[in-house]
Every structure is written in structure tokens, then in C-alpha cells.
ZABALUM-944821 format. One record per residue: residue in three letters; x, y, z of N, C-alpha, C in turn. Coordinates in steps of 0.1 Angstrom, whole numbers, plus 5000, padded with zeros to 4 digits. Example, Ala and Ser with C-alpha at 12.3 -4.5 7.8 and 13.67 -1.06 7.14 Angstrom:
BEGIN
  residu   nxx   nyy   nzz  caxx  cayy  cazz   cxx   cyy   czz
     Ala  5132  4943  5078  5123  4955  5078  5132  4967  5078
     Ser  5128  4978  5071  5137  4989  5071  5129  5000  5079
END
This chain:
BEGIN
  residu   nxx   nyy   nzz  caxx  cayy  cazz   cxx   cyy   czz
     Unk  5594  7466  7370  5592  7460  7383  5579  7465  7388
     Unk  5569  7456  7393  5558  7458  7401  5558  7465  7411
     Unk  5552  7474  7419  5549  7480  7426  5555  7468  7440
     Unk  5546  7452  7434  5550  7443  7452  5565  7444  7452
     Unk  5572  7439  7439  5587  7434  7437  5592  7448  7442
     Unk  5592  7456  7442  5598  7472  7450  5599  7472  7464
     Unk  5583  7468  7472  5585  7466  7485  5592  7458  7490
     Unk  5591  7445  7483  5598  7431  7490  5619  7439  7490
     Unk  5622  7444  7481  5637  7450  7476  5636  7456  7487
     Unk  5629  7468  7488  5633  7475  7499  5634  7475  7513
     Unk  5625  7464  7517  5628  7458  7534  5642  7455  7536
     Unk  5647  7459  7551  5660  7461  7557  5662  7448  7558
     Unk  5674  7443  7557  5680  7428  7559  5683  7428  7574
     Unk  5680  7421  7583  5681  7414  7595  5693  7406  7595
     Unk  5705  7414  7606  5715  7400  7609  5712  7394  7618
     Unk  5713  7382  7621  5712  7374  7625  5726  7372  7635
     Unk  5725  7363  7649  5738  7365  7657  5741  7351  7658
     Unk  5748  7341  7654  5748  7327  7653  5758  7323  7665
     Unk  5766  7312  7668  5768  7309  7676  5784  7311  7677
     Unk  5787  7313  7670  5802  7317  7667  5806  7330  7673
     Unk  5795  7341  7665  5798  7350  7674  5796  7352  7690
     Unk  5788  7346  7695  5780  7346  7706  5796  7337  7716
     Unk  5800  7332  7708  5814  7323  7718  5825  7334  7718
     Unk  5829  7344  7707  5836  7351  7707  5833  7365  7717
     Unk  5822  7362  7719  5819  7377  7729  5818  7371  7739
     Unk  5816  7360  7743  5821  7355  7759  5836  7353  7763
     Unk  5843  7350  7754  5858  7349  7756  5859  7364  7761
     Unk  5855  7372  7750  5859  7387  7752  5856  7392  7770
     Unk  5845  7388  7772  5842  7393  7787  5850  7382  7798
     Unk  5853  7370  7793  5859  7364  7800  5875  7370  7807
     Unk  5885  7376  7794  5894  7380  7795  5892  7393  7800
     Unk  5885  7401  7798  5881  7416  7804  5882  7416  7819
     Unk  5871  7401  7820  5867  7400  7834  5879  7397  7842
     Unk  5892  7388  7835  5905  7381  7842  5912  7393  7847
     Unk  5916  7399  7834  5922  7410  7840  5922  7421  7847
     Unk  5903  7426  7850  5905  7433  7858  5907  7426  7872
     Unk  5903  7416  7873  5904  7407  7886  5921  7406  7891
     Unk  5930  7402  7881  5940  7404  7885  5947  7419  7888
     Unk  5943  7429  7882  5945  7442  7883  5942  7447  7899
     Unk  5932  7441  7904  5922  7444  7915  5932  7435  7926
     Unk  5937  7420  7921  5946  7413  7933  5959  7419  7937
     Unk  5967  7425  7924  5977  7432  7924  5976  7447  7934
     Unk  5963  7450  7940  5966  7457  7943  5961  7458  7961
     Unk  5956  7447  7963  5947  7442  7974  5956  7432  7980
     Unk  5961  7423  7975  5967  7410  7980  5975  7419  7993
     Unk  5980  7409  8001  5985  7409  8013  6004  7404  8006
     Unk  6015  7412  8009  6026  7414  8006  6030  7401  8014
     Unk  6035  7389  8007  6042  7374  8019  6056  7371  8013
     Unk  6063  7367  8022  6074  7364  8014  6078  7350  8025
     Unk  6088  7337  8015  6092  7329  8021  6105  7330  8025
     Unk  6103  7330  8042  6114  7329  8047  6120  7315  8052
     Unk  6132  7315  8048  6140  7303  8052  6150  7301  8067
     Unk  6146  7291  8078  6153  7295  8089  6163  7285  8089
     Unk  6173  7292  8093  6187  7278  8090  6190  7275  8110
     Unk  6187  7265  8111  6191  7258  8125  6203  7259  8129
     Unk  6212  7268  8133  6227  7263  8142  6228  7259  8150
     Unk  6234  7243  8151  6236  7233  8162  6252  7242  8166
     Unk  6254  7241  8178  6264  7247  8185  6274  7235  8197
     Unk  6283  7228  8188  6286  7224  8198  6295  7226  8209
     Unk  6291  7221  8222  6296  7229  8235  6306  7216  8237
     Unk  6317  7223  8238  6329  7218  8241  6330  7216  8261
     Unk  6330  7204  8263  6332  7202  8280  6345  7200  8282
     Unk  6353  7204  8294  6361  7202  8295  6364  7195  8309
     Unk  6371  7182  8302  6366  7169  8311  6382  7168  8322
     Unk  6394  7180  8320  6403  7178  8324  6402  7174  8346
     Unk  6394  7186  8347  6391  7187  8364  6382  7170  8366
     Unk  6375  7166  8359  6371  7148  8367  6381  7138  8367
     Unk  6392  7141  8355  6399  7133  8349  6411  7133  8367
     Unk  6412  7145  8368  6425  7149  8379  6418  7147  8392
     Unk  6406  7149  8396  6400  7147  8406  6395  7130  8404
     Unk  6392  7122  8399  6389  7110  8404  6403  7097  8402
     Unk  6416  7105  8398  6424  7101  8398  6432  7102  8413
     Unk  6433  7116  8418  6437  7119  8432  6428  7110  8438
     Unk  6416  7111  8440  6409  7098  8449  6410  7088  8449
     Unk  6417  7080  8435  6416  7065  8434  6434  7064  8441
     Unk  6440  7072  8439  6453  7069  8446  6450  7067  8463
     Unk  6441  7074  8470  6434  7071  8484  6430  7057  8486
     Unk  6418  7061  8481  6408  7047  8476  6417  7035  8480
     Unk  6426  7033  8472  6432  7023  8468  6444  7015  8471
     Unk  6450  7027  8480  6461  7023  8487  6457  7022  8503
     Unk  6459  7011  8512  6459  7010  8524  6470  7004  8531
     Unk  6469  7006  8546  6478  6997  8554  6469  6997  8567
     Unk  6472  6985  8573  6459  6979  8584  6467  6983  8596
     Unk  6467  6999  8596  6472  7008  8613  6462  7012  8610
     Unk  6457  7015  8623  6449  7025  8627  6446  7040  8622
     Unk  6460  7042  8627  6464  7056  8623  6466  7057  8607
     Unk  6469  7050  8599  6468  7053  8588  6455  7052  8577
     Unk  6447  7041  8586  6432  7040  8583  6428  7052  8585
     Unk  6427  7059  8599  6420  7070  8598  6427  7086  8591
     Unk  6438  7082  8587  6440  7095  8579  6436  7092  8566
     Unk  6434  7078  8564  6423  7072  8549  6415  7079  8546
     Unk  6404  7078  8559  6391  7081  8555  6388  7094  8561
     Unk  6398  7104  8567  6396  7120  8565  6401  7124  8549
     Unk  6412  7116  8544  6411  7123  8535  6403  7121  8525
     Unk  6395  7109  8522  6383  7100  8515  6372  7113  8514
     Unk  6374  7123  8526  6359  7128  8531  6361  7144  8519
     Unk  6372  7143  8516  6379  7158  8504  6366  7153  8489
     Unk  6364  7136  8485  6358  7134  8477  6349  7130  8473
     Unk  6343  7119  8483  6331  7111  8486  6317  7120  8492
     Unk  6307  7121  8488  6294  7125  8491  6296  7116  8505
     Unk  6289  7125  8513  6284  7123  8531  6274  7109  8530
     Unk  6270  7106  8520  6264  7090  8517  6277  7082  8520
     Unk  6285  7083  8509  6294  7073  8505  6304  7074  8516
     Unk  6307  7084  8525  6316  7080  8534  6313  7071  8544
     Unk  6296  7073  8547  6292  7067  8557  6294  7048  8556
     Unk  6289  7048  8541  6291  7032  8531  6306  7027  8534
     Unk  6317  7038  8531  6326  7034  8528  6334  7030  8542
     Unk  6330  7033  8555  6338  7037  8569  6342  7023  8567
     Unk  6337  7015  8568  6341  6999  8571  6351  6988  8558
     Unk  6350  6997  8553  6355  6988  8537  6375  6981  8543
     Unk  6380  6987  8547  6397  6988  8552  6390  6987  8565
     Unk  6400  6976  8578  6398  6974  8585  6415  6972  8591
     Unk  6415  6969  8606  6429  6969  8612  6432  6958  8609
     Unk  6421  6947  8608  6429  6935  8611  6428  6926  8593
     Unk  6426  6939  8588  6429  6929  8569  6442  6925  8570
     Unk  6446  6914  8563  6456  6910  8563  6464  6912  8549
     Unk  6464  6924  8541  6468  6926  8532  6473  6941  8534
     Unk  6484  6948  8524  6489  6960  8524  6487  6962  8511
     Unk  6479  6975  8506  6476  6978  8490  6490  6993  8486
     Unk  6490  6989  8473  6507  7000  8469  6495  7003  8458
     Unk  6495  7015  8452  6486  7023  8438  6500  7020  8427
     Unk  6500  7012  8417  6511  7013  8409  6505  7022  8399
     Unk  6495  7027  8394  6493  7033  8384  6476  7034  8380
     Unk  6475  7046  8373  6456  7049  8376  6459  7055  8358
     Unk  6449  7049  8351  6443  7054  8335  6428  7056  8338
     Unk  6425  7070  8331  6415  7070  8332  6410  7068  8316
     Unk  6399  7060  8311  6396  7057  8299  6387  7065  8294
     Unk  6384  7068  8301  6365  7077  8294  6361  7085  8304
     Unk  6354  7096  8298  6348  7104  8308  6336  7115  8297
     Unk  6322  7104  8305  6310  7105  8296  6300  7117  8302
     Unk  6292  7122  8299  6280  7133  8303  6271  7125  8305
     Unk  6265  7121  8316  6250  7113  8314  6242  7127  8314
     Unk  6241  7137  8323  6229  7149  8322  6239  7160  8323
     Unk  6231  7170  8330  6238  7183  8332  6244  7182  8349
     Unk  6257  7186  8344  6264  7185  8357  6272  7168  8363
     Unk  6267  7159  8356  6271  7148  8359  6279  7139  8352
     Unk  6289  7130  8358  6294  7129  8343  6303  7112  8352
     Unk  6299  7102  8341  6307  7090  8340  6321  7087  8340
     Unk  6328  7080  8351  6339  7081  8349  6346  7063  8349
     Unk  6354  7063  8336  6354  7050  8337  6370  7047  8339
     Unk  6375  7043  8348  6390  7043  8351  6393  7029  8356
     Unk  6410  7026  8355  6411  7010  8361  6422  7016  8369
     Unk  6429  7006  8378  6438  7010  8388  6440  6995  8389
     Unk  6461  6994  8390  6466  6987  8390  6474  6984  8403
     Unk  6473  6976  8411  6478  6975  8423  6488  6962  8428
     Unk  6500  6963  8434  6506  6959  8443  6501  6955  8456
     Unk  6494  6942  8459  6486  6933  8472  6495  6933  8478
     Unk  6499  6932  8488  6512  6926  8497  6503  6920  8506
     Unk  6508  6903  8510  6506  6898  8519  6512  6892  8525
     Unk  6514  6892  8545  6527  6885  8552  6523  6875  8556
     Unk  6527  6866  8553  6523  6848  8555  6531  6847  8565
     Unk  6538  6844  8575  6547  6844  8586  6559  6850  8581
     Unk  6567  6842  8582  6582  6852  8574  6582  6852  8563
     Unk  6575  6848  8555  6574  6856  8539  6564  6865  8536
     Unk  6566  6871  8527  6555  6882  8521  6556  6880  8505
     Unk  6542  6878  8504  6541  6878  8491  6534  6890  8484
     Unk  6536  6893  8470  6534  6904  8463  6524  6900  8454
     Unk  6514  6902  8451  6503  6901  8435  6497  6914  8433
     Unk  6499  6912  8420  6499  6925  8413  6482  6921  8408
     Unk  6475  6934  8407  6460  6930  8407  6460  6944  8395
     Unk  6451  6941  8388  6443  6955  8376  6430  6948  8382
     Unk  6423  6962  8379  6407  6959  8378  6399  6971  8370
     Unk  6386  6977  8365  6387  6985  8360  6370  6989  8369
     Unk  6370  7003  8372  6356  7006  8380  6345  7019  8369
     Unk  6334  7023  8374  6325  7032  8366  6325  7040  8380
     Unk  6325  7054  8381  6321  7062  8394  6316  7072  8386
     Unk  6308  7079  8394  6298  7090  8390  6302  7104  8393
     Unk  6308  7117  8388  6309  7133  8397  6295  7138  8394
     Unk  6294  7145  8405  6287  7159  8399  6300  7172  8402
     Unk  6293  7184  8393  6296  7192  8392  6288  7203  8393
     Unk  6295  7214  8407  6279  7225  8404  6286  7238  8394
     Unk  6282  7248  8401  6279  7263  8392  6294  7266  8395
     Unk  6298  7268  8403  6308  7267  8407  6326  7260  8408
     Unk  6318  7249  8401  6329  7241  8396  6334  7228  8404
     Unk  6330  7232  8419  6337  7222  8425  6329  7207  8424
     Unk  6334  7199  8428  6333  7183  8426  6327  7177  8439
     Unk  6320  7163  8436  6321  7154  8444  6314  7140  8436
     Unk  6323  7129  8443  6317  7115  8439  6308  7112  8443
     Unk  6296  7110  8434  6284  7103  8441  6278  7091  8442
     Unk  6288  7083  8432  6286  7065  8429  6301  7062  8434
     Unk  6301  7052  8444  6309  7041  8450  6314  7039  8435
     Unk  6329  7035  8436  6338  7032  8424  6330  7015  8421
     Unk  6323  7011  8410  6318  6998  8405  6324  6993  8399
     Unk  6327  6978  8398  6332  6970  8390  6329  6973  8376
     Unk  6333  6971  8364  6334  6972  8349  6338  6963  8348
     Unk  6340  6961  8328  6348  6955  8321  6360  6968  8320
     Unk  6370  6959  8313  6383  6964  8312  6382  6966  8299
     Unk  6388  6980  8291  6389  6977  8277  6394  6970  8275
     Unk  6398  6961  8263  6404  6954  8257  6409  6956  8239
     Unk  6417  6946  8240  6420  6953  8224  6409  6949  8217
     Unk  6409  6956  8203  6395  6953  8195  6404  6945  8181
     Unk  6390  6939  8177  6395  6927  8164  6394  6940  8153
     Unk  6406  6932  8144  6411  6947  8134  6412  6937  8123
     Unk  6405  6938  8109  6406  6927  8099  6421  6941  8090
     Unk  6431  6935  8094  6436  6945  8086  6442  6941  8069
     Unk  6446  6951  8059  6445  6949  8046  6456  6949  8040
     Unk  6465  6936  8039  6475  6937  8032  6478  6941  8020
     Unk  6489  6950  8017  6493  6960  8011  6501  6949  7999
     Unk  6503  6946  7989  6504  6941  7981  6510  6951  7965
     Unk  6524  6949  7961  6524  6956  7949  6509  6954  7937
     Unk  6513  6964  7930  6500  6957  7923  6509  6960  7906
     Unk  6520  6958  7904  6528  6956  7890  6523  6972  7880
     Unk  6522  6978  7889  6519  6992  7878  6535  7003  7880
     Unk  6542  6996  7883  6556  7004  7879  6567  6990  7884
     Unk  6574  6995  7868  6583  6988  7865  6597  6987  7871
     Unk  6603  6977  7869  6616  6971  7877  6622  6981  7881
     Unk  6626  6985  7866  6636  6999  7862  6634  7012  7873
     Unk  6619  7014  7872  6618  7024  7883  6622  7025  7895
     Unk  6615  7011  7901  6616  7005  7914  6631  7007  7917
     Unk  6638  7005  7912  6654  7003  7918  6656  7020  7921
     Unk  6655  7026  7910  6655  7045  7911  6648  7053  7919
     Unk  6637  7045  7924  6626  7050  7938  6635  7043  7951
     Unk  6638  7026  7947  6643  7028  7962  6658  7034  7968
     Unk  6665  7037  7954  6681  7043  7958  6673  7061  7959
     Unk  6666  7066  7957  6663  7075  7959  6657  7074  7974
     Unk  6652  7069  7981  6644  7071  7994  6655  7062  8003
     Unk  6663  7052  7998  6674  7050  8005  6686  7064  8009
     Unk  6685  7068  8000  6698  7082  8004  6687  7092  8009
     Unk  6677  7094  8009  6667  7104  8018  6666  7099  8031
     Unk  6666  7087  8037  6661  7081  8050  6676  7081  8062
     Unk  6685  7079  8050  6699  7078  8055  6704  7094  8059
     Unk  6703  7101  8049  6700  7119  8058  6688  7123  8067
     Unk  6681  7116  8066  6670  7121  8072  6670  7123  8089
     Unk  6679  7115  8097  6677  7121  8112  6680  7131  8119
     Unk  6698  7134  8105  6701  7144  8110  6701  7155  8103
     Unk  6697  7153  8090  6695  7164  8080  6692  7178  8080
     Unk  6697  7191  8081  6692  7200  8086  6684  7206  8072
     Unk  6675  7218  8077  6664  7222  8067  6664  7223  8056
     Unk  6677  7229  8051  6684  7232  8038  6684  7218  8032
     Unk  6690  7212  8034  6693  7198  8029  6680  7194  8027
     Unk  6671  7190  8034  6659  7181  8033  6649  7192  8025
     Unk  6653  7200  8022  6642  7207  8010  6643  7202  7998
     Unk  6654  7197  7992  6657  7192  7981  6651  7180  7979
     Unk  6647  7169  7990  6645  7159  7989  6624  7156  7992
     Unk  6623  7170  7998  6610  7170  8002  6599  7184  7995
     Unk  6589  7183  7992  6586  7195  7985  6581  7208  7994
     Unk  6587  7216  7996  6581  7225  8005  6586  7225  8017
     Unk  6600  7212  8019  6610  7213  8029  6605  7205  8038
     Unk  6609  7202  8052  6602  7193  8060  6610  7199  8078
     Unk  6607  7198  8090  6617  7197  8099  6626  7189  8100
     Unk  6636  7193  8108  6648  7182  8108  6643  7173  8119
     Unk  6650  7161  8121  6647  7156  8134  6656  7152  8142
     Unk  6668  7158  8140  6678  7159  8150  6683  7145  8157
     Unk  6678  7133  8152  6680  7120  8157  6694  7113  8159
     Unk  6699  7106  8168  6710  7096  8164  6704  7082  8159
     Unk  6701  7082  8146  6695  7076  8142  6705  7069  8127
     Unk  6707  7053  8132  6714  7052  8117  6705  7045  8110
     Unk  6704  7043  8096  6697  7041  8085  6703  7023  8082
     Unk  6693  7016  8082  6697  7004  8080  6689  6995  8072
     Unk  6682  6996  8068  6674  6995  8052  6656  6996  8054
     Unk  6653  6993  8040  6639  6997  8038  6634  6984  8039
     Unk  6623  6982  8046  6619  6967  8044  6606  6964  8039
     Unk  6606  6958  8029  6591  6952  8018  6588  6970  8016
     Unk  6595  6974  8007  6587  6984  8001  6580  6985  7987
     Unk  6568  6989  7988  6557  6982  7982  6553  6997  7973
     Unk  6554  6997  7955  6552  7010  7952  6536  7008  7942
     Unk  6530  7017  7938  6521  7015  7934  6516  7033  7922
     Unk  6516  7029  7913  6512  7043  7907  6499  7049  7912
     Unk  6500  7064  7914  6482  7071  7915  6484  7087  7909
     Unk  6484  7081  7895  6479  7090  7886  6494  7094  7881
     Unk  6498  7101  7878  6509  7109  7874  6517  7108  7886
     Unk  6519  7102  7902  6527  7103  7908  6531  7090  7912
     Unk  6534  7085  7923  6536  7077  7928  6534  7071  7941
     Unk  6523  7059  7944  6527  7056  7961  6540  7049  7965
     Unk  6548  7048  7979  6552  7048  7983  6553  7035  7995
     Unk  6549  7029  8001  6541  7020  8011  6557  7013  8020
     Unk  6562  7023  8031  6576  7013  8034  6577  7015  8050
     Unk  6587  7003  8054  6584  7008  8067  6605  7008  8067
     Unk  6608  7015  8074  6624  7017  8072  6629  7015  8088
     Unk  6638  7006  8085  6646  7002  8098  6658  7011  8100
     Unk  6657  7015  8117  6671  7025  8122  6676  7015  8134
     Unk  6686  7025  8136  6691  7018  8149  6694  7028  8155
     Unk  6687  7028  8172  6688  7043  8179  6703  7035  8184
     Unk  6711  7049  8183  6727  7048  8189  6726  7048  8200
     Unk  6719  7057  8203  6716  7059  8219  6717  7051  8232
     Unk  6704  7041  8226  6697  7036  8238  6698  7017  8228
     Unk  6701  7017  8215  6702  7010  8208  6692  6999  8208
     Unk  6682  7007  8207  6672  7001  8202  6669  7002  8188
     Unk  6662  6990  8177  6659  6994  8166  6644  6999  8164
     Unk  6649  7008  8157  6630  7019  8156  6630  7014  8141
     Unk  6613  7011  8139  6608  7007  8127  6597  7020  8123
     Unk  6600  7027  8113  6590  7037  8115  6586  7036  8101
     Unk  6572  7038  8100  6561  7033  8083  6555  7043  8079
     Unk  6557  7049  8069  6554  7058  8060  6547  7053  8047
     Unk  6534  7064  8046  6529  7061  8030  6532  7074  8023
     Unk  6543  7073  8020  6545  7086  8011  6541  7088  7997
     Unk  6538  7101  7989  6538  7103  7977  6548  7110  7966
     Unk  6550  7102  7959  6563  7110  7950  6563  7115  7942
     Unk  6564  7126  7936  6566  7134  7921  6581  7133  7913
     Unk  6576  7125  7902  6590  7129  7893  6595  7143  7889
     Unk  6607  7142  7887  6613  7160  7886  6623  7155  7874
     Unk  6627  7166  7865  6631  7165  7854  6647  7156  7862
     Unk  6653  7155  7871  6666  7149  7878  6665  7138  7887
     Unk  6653  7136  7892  6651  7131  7901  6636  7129  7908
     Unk  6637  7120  7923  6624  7122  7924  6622  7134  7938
     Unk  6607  7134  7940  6606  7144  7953  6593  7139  7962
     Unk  6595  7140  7975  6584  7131  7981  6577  7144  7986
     Unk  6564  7144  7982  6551  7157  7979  6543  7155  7991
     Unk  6541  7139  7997  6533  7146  8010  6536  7125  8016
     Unk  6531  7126  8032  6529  7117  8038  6540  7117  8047
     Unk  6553  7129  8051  6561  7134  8061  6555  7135  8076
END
């Protein structure tokens, strides 16, 4: 080997840094860099926690008994007159126990000596009794009355309903006064009811049917006077007596229907009170459990 070929051998090889590596040493400081960053938050960050606040609505029970008794005592006033003098004005002192100092002054003229009618209170329901704010409260009541009026020698009687809205307040204290003149309303009335005939639906058979109803036939027929012992057998968990003179006189359209492993029941059963000998129709949807002897009625007592 030449003296050149020795030099060129012996020069130091040069590495070279390509791009590969150059990606691998930025990840490296990348991760270096994360973690001390998170090392540094873990110890800096501000401690938060989520709190959850739960709302309790509280509701406040009013007790509506004192308007119900106080605008009933007034409507028996209110409502009953006779055209004396003297009984007018013991009217409207005692008007003055309920009516705000407005409304007596409104009311002084309403009953007069020379009306020609005499009012009797047959009877006062009060329907509702509503909160409009604090301290005040809706009162919706009707009052049924006996008119009398004397036509020369006869007198005639009409019987009148009407139904009114009047206003209490109530202070800190408790006590009362009316502050709305009794107003004309509507009258409740009955409400439309689409109701849902009860119909067998053929999921228990003849055979049963006759063993359910001799079975709730001899339960119904003990049942008014049956004492506790006795009606345990027939009921699960026993039942009160009801002490009735009540005789048993059959079951009418009883309608059975299976639910699930038991039995519905759907009957309404005719008595006859001894008493007063009225017949009482009383309707039960009972549920039955078979028992290895017999059956047992489990709930709807």
C-alpha cells in the first residue's frame, strides 16, 4: 500500500445525523417536556371539586278548616232575613262580626222592611277554598234557600240554590274578614264520565266460574256478620268484621278475568238492610289466590 492509500484509510469516518434521528430526539424532548409540565400542574393547579345542589320543594300544607267555618256562619246571616225592623237590624250588627267596614257600608241597604219576601238558610256547601296570594284565599260556596212569600191569605214557598265566589283575608294572627261581597258563580255540576264496560274476556273456564262464584257466594253471605276468626279463612291476612244486618241476596253480573297466576274478580253483590230495609248494592274488584282446598280473596276488601 502507497504512502496516499494509508492516509485516505486512516481519516476518521464522519456520522452523519439524518432525519430519522432528528424526529426521534424531538419526540424525546416532546415527552420530557409533557411530563415535567404535568408534574409542575399536579402541583400548582388550584384543588375544584363538583358540587351537586339538590332543590327541596317543601310543600306547605294550608289549613283551610277556619274559612271553610267562618264563611259558612256568615252565609247562614247573609242569607236568612225577615222584613222587621228589629230583626233587620240585628242582621246587620251581626253582618258587622264578618264583612270589612267597606262591605257593610255596600251591604246596609240590600234587606229592606218593606221586601215582600221571608228567606229560611236550608243548607250551605262549601266547594273550594283556593290561595290567590298570601293571606287571601277564594271561597266558592252555594246556599240553598226556602223564599216565602205572602200573597194575601196564601203563602207560597220556592226553594232557590245559587252558588257565590267571596274573598277572606287572613292576618298574622289568624283572625278573618270578608273582603269581596258574596258574587254570583257557576254551580258545579256533574262532569261527563266516558265510562269502561267491564266485559268477561273467556280466560277462565265454566268449571271454574261456578267454584269462584259458590265460593264468594258463601263469603258475602258471612260477611256482615262474620267475626275475625271466621273471615280469616276466607280472606288473606284476615279482614274487619262489619257487624251489619245485612242479608246476602245474590251476586249480580260477576265478571272474572285471569291476571297472571291469580284471579280478577269484578262483582257488585246485592243485600238487603233488615234494618231500615233498604237494598245496598256494594262493588268490589277483588283478587283471588287458589289454595290447595279452595280459593282466598288476597286484596280489594
Amino acid at each position: 500500500m502507497n504512502k496516499k492509500q494509508q492516509q485516505k484509510s486512516a481519516k476518521p469516518r464522519i456520522k452523519r445525523v439524518g432525519l430519522r434521528h432528528t424526529t426521534t430526539i424531538f419526540c424525546w424532548l416532546l415527552l420530557l417536556i409533557s411530563v415535567g409540565f404535568g408534574i409542575y400542574k399536579s402541583f400548582t393547579a388550584v384543588d375544584t371539586h363538583t358540587i351537586q345542589q339538590k332543590t327541596i320543594v317543601k310543600t306547605k300544607i294550608v289549613d283551610t278548616n277556619p274559612m271553610t267555618t267562618f264563611v259558612t256562619d256568615f252565609a247562614k246571616i247573609y242569607y236568612a232575613w225577615e222584613p222587621k225592623q228589629e230583626h233587620l237590624d240585628q242582621r246587620q250588627v251581626q253582618l258587622k262580626q264578618y264583612l270589612s267596614d267597606q262591605l257593610i257600608t255596600l251591604n246596609a241597604e240590600t234587606i229592606r222592611t218593606d221586601i215582600p219576601t221571608k228567606s229560611t238558610v236550608r243548607a250551605i256547601k262549601i266547594w273550594q277554598v283556593k290561595q290567590l296570594k298570601k293571606n287571601n284565599y277564594q271561597v266558592l260556596f252555594s246556599v240553598d234557600q226556602d223564599i216565602e212569600q205572602n200573597k194575601g191569605k196564601d203563602k207560597k214557598i220556592t226553594p232557590v240554590s245559587a252558588s257565590y265566589l267571596t274573598t277572606v283575608f287572613q292576618n298574622k294572627q289568624k283572625d278573618l274578614v270578608i273582603t269581596q261581597n258574596p258574587t254570583v258563580a257557576a254551580s258545579p255540576t256533574k262532569a261527563n264520565l266516558k265510562e269502561k264496560i267491564q266485559q268477561a274476556d273467556g280466560s277462565v273456564n265454566t268449571q271454574t266460574t261456578k267454584r269462584v262464584e259458590k265460593f264468594l257466594t258463601t263469603f258475602f253471605t258471612l260477611y256482615p256478620k262474620g267475626t275475625e276468626n271466621e273471615l280469616q279463612y276466607y280472606v288473606e291476612g284476615g279482614t274487619k268484621p262489619l257487624n251489619k244486618d245485612y242479608k246476602f241476596v245474590e251476586l249480580i253480573n260477576p265478571i272474572f278475568k285471569k291476571s297472571g297466576r291469580k284471579l280478577e274478580a269484578i262483582i257488585t253483590v246485592k243485600y238487603l238492610d233488615t234494618v231500615t230495609n233498604m237494598t245496598q248494592l256494594s262493588q268490589y274488584q277483588l283478587i283471588l289466590k287458589k289454595t290447595a282446598d279452595n280459593w282466598i280473596i288476597k286484596a280489594g276488601l
